[in-house]
C-alpha positions in Angstrom: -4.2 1.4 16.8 -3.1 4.8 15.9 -5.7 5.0 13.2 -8.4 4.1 15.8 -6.6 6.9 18.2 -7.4 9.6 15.8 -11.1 8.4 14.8 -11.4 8.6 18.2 -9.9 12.1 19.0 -11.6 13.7 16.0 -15.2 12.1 16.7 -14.7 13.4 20.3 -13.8 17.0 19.2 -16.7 17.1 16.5 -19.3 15.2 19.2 -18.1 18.5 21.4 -18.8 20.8 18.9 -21.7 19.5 17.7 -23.5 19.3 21.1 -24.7 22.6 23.2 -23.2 23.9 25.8 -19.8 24.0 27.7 -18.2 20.7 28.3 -15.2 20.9 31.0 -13.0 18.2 28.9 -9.6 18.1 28.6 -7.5 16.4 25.9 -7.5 12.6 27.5 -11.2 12.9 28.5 -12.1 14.2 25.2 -10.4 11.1 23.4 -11.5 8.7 26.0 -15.4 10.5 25.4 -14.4 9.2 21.3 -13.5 6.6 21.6 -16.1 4.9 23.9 -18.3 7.1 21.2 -16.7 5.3 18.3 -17.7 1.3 20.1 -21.5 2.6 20.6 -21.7 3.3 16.8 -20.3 0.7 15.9 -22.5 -0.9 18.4 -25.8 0.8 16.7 -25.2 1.0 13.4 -22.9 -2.8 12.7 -24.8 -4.7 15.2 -28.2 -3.5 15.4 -28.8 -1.9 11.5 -26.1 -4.0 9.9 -24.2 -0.8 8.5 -20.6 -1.1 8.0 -18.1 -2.9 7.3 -16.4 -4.4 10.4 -13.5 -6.5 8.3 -10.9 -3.0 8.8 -10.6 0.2 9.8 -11.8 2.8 7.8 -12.9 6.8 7.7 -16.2 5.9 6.6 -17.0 4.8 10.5 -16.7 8.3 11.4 -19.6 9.7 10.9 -20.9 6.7 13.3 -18.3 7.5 15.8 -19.2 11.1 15.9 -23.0 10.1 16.5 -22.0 7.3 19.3 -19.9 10.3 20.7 -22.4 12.3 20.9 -25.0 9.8 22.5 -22.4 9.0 25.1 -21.6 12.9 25.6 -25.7 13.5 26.1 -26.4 10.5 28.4 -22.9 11.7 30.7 -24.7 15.0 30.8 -28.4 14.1 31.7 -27.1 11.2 33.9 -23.6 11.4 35.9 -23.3 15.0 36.0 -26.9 16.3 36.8 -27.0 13.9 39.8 
């Protein structure tokens, strides 16, 4: 739980970074943004690409987490808020 906390946080934070522009997130919406990031890659790359290894937790999801992050991140920004 914890561990899946921190994936969570840090993909959210890098997803952030990673993506132009200013993003009006606090701390919560930031690790909320993570880990709803972190299920859509594991989503993309378990499911549909059969990447991964879905038996534990493990650091190696991140870099999946970061890139569901930052799908997430884009679609809130061309969907919710330009509406």
């Amino acid at each position: 739980m914890i561990g899946a906390l921190v994936l969570g946080l840090l993909a959210g934070f890098i997803a952030r970074a990673f993506l132009p522009g200013k993003q009006n997130m606090g701390f919560f919406a930031t690790l909320l943004l993570g880990l709803v990031g972190s299920f859509v890659g594991y989503l993309i790359f378990n499911r549909v690409f059969g990447f991964g290894d879905d038996a534990a937790f493990d650091l190696g999801g991140l870099v999946g987490a970061i890139i569901g992050s930052m799908i997430v991140l884009f679609s809130y920004n061309r969907l919710i808020k330009k509406s």
